[in-house]
C-alpha positions in Angstrom: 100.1 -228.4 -0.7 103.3 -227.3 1.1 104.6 -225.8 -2.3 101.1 -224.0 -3.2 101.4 -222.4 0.4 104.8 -221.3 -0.1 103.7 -220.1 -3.7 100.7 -217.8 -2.3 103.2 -216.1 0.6 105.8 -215.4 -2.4 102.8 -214.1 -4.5 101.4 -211.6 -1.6 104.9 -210.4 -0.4 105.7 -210.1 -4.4 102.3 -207.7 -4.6 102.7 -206.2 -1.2 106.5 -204.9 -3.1 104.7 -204.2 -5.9 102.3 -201.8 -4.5 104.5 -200.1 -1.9 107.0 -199.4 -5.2 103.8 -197.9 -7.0 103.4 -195.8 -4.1 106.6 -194.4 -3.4 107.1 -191.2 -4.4 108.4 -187.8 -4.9 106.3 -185.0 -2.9 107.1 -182.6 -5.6 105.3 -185.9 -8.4 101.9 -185.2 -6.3 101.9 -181.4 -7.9 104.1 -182.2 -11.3 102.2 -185.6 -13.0 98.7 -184.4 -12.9 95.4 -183.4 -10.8 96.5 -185.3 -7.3 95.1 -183.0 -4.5 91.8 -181.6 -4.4 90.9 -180.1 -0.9 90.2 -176.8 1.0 91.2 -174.4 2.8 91.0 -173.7 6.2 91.7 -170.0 7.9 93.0 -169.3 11.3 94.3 -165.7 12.7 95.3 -164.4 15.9 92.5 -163.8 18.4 92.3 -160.5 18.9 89.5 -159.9 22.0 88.9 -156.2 21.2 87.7 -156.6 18.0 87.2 -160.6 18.1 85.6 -161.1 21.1 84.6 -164.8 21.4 82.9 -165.7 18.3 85.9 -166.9 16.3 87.1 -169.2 19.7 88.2 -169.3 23.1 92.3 -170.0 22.8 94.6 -167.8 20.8 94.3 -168.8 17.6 90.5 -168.9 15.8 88.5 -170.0 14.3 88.7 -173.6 15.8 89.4 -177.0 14.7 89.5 -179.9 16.1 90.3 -183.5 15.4 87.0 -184.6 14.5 86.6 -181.5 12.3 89.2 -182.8 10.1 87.4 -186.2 10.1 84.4 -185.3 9.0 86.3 -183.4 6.2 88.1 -186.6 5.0 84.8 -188.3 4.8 84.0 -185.9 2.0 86.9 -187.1 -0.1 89.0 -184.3 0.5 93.1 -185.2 0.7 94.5 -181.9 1.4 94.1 -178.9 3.7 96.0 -176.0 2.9 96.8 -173.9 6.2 95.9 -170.1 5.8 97.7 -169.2 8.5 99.4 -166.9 10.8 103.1 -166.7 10.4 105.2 -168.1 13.3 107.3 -165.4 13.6 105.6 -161.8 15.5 104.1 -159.3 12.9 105.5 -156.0 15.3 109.3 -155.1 15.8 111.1 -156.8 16.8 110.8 -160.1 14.4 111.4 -163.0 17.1 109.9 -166.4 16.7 106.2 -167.0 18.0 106.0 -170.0 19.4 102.3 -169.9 20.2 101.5 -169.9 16.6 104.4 -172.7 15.7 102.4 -174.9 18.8 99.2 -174.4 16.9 100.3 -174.5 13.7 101.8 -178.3 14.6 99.0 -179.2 16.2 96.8 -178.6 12.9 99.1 -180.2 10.7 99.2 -183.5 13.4 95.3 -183.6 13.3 95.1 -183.2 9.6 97.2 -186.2 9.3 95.8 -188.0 11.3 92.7 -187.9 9.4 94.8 -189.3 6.4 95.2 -185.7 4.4 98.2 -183.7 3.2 98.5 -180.4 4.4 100.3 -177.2 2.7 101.7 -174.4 4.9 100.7 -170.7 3.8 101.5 -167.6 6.0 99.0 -165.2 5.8 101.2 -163.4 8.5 104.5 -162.5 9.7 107.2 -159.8 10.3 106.1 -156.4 9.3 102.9 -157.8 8.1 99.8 -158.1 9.8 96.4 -160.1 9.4 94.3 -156.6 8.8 96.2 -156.4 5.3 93.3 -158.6 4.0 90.8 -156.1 5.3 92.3 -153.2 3.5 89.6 -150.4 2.9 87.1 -151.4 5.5 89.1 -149.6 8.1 87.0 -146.7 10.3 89.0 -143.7 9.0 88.3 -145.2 5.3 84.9 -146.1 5.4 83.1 -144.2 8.4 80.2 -145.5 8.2 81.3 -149.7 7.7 84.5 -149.8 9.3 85.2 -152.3 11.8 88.8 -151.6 13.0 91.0 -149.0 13.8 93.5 -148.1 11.4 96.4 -148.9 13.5 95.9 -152.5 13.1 97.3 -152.1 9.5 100.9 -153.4 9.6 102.9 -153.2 6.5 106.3 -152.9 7.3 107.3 -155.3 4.6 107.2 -154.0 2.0 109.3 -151.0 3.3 111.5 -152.6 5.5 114.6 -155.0 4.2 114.6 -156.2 8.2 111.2 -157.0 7.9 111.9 -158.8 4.5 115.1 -160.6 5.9 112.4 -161.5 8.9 110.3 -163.4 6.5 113.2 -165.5 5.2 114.4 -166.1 9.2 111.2 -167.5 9.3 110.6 -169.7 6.7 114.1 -170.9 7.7 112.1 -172.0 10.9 109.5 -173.5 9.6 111.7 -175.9 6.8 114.0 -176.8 10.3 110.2 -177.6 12.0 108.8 -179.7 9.6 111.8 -181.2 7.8 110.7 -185.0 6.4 107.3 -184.2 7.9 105.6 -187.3 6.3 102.0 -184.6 6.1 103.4 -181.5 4.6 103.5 -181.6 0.7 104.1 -177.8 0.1 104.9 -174.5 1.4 102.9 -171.4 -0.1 105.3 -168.5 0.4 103.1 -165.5 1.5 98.9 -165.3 1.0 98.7 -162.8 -1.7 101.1 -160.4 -1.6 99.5 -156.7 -2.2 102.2 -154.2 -2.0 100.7 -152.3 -4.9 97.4 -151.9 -3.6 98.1 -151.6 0.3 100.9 -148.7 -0.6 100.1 -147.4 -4.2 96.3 -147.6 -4.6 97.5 -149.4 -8.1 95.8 -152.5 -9.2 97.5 -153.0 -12.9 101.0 -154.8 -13.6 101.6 -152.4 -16.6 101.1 -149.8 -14.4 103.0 -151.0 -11.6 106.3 -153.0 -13.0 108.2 -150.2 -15.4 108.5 -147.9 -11.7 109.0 -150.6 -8.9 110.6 -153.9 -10.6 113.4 -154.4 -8.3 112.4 -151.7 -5.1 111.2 -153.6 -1.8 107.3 -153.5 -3.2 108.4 -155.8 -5.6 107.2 -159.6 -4.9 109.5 -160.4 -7.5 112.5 -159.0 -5.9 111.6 -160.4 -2.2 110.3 -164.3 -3.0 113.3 -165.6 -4.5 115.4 -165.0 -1.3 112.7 -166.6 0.5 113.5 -169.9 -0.8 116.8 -170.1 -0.8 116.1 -170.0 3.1 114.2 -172.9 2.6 116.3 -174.7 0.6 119.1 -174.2 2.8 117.5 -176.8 4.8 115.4 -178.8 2.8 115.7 -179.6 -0.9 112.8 -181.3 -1.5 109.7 -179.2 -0.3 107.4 -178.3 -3.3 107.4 -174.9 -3.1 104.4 -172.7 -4.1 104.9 -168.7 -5.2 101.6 -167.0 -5.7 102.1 -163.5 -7.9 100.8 -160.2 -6.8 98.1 -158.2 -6.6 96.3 -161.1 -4.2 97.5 -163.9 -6.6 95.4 -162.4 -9.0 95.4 -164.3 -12.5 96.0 -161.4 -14.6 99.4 -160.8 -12.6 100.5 -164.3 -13.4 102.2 -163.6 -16.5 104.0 -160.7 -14.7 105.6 -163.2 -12.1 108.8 -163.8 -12.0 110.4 -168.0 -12.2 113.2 -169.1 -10.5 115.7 -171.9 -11.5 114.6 -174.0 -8.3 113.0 -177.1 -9.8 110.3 -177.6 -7.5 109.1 -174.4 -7.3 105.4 -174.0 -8.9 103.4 -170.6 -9.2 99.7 -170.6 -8.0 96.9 -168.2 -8.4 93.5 -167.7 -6.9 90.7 -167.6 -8.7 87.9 -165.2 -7.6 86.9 -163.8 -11.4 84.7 -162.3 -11.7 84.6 -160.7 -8.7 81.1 -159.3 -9.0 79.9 -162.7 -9.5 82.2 -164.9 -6.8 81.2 -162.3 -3.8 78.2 -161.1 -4.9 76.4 -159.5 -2.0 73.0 -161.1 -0.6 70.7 -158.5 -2.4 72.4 -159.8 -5.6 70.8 -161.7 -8.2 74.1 -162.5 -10.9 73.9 -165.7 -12.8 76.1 -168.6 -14.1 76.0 -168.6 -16.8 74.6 -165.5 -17.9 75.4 -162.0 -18.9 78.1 -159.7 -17.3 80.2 -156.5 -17.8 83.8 -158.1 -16.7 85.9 -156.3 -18.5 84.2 -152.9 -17.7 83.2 -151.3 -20.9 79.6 -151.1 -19.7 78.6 -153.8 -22.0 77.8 -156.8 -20.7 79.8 -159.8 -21.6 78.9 -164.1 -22.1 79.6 -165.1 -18.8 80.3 -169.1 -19.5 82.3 -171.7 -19.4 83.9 -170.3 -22.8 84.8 -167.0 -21.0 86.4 -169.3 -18.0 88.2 -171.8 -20.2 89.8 -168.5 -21.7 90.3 -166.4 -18.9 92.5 -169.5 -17.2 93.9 -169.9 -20.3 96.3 -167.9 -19.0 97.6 -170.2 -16.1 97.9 -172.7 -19.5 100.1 -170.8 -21.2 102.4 -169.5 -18.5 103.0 -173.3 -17.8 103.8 -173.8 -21.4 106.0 -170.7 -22.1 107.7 -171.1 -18.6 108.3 -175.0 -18.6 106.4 -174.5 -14.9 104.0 -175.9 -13.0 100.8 -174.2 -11.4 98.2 -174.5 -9.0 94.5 -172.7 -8.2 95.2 -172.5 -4.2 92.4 -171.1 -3.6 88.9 -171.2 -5.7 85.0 -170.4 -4.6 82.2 -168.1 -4.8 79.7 -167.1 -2.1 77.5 -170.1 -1.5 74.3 -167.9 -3.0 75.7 -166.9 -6.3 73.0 -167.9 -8.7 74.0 -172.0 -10.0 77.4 -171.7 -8.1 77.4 -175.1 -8.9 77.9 -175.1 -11.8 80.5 -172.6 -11.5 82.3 -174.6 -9.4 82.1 -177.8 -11.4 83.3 -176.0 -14.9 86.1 -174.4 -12.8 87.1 -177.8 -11.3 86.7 -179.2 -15.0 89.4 -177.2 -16.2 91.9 -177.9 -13.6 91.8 -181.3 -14.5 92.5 -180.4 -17.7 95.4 -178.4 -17.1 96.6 -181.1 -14.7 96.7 -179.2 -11.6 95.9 -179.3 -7.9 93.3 -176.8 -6.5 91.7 -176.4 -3.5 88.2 -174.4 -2.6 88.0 -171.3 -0.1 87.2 -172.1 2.5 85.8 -175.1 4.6 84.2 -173.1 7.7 84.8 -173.8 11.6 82.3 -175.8 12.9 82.9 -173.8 16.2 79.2 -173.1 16.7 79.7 -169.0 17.5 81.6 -168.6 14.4 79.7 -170.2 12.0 76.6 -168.7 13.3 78.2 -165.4 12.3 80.0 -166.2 9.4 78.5 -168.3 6.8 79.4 -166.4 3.1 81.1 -169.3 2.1 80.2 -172.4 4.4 79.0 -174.8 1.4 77.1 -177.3 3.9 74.1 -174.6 4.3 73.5 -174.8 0.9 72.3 -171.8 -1.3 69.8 -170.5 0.9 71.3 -167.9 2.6 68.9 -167.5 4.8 69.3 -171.0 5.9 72.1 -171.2 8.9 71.9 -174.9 9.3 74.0 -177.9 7.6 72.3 -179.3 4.5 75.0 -181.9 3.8 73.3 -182.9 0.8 73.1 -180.0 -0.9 73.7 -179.4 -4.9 76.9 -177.5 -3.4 78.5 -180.3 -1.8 77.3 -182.5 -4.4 79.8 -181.5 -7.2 82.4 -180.9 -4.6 82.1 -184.8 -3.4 82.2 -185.3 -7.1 85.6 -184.3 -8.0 86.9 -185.1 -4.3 86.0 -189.0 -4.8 88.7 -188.9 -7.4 91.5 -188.6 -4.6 93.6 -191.4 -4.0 96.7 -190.2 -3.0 96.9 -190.3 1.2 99.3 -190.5 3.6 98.0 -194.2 4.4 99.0 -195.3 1.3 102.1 -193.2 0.2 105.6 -193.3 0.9 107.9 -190.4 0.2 111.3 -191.3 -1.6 
């Protein structure tokens, strides 16, 4: 009996190695092997009370979150946030550290695993660039009769300004210093969707843009690489995730440039068609169905074929790049006519190009906010008259489909 005793403790400490050497690995594996993270994406900017008031929340940063936000999120399935989020140096002259939004920033990450998820870092912020660059258009002196802020809110600096540039790579200095070995970080996303061509040229076409300003200051291309080797100065592991220009747009993928760094990967949001994805609520588009993408007036088989080929592209930049990619952000309005299965076919394709994605966006549940802002808070369901959680909805339902496929948490893995 002594001997069968001894033989069970050898046999659980010899399956206890086993499993802790199946679980050890690489953060950069989790985005190189195949489909590991499937989450969302939360959004936070600065308060700002005369345009804000207190709908978004009641500290600095908005809309809020807290602990048990991010457990009801895990319950889902979900096993990674990624952070849209302000940068944590200022926006204005001159480029300092702001260690308001490094407190919050640490604060998010430290509840998010504590609910057992990953988190990825993206500054949607930081110096010479402000949070209104997402807005571009709906300014008051643009659009008199729907504009919502004053024009001097714009901020973009960056993309004329090698200061500003140099404060971007100062920054992401900090942030590899801050969260060096951090067990809940698997990634750092570089800038949200870089825009120079729009915000300063009014151009919104690669072949137009690239033969004039490859190599100038506007150029993404010329200002990301720099960027890393700030990171890397301190930290040689982080995945590191470049999204291309034009708002990570698909079509600007091919135009993007790689970099030698190994554990760089190149994502890309996917809001195509656009007309479909944030269709207004008078709208009555279809999936599938018929639609004029490509502009030619004639409308066009809008289906999984035309999605399977239209990402076809992130396929073959993979291929012909020896790279890795990754959708970072993903959705449509939660009204768009069968977004579900939108959203499934979408999420059927990532899986089989092997790559992470996660949706836009998982609202607040800070009562004033989502009371006001509901366009893509999935738990109402596809009523949009509805303002009230539906959490079995057909929504949520494919969602929870794909997220149950998760395993990979920080309960369970170890980082070599």
């Amino acid at each position: 009996m002594i001997g069968f005793a001894v033989l069970l403790i050898f046999s659980s400490c010899q399956k206890r190695i086993y499993q802790e050497e199946d679980n050890t690995v690489s953060k950069w594996s989790l985005w190189s092997d195949e489909t590991q993270l499937r989450g969302i994406n939360i959004w936070q900017k600065k308060i700002d009370r005369e345009l804000d008031e207190n709908f978004i929340g009641e500290g600095t940063f908005g809309p809020q979150f807290t602990a048990d936000d991010f457990k009801k999120i895990r319950s889902m399935g979900v096993n990674y946030v990624n952070i849209s989020h302000p940068g944590i140096y200022t926006v204005d002259y001159p480029y300092i550290p702001d260690t308001d939004a490094l407190k919050n920033l640490k604060n998010l990450i430290t509840m998010i695993g504590e609910a057992d998820m990953f988190a990825v870092i993206s500054f949607r912020t930081g110096p010479g660039r402000s949070e209104y660059t997402f807005y571009y258009g709906e300014d008051i002196q643009s659009d008199p009769e729907n504009g919502w802020f004053d024009e001097k809110y714009y901020n973009e600096e960056v993309w004329k300004s090698a200061e500003a540039q140099n404060g971007w790579r100062m920054m992401w200095n900090l942030a590899a210093r801050e969260f060096l070995n951090n067990p809940y970080v698997v990634g750092y996303d570089l800038m949200v969707e870089p825009n120079s061509a729009e915000v300063i040229l009014g151009i919104s076409e690669p072949s137009e843009f690239y033969p004039k300003y490859s190599g100038t200051l506007l150029d993404w291309n010329f200002m990301f690489p720099g960027i890393i080797n700030s990171i890397r100065a301190i930290d040689s592991d982080i995945p590191i995730l470049a999204g291309a220009s034009f708002y990570s747009n698909l079509d600007w993928l091919p135009f993007l440039t790689t970099v030698s760094d190994p554990k760089t990967l190149y994502s890309f949001h996917q809001y195509s068609p656009f007309e479909y994805t944030h269709q207004g609520r008078k709208s009555k588009i279809s999936y599938p169905g018929k639609l004029d993408i490509n502009g030619d007036s004639i409308p066009d088989e809008f289906n999984k074929t035309w999605l399977s080929s239209f990402l076809n592209t992130a396929k073959e930049f993979m291929q012909n790049k020896n790279v890795r990619t990754a959708a970072n952000e993903y959705g449509c309005v939660r009204w768009a006519g069968n977004g579900k299965d939108f959203l499934k076919d979408q999420m059927e394709i990532f899986e089989s190009l092997g790559i992470n994605y996660a949706i836009w966006e998982w609202s607040s549940y800070y009562e004033p906010f989502r009371s006001e802002v509901d366009n893509f808070n999935y738990l109402m369901g596809t009523d949009q008259d509805n303002r009230s959680d539906i959490e079995n909805n057909e929504l949520i339902g494919v969602l929870k489909t794909f997220w149950s496929k998760n395993i990979r948490r920080p309960s369970n893995t170890f980082f070599n």
